[in-house]
C-alpha positions, 0 to 999 in steps of 0.5 A: 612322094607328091608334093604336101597338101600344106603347101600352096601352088605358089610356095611350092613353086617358090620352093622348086625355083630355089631349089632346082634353078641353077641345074635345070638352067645348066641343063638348058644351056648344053642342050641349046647352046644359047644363053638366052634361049637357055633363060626361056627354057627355064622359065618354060620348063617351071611354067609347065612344072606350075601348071602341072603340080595336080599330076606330080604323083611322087613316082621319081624325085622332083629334080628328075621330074622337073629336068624331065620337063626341060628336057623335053622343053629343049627338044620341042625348041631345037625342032622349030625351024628357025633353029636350025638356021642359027649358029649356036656355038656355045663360049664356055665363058658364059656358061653359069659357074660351076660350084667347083673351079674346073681345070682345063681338062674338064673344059676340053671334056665339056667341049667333046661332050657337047659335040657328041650326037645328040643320043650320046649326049643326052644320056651322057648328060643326065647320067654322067653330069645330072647325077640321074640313075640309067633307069631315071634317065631312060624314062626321061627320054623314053628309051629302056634302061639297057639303051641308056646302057649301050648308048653311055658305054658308046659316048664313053668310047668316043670320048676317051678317043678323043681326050687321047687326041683321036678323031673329034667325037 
């Protein structure tokens, strides 16, 4: 459903921030590895939800629109040339808390997940930690729903090798 009519652009703004903050933020960070860089990210991906809210047509929920958007956001600042230059080895310390406690084998799992390649990663990413169906996460990176499949069955192998103490993924 689009957003209400009732609504001004400014509210609903408001209301998505609220909202979707914390998953679009923790998003942002495993993608690029950098807390500030994550913060940009952030404020990008609800400047260009802002300016879009006229083409929201409600075809998919507003959290996978707008993780959608900072997917996409995250990819166009991985691909600046600067970025490949600098080191960005994320510290789990500065990572924004969890609404659980993680134990320490979900810390070494986060770890194998953010080594994973970036394909792998992605969809583990959107499906396994978003909570994003493999028809949702497929349209958020444009690949068909059976690559999202192949791709989830692949990273689920490597990490299993690894968290059983095989090859790094």
């Amino acid at each position: 459903m689009a957003f209400s009519k009732a609504e001004n652009r400014e509210d609903i703004l408001r209301r998505l921030m609220e909202t979707y903050e914390i998953p679009v933020r923790r998003m942002c960070y495993m993608y690029l590895k950098d807390e500030h860089l994550a913060k940009d990210a952030v404020q990008e991906t609800f400047l260009k939800a802002y300016l879009a809210l006229d083409a929201f047509r409600g075809d998919c929920s507003e959290k996978t629109w707008l993780i959608r958007i900072a997917v996409n956001v995250c990819h166009s600042m991985r691909r600046t040339s600067w970025m490949r230059f600098v080191d960005r080895r994320v510290s789990l310390d500065t990572l924004p808390e969890p609404v659980t406690q993680a134990d320490y084998g979900m810390t070494e799992l986060t770890l194998d997940i953010m080594r994973l390649p970036r394909k792998y990663m992605d969809v583990v990413l959107l499906h396994d930690y978003q909570g994003f169906t493999v028809r949702e996460a497929g349209e958020m990176l444009h690949i068909p729903h059976q690559t999202v499949i192949s791709r989830l069955k692949k990273a689920h192998q490597l990490l299993r090798i690894s968290l059983e103490g095989g090859t790094q993924p």
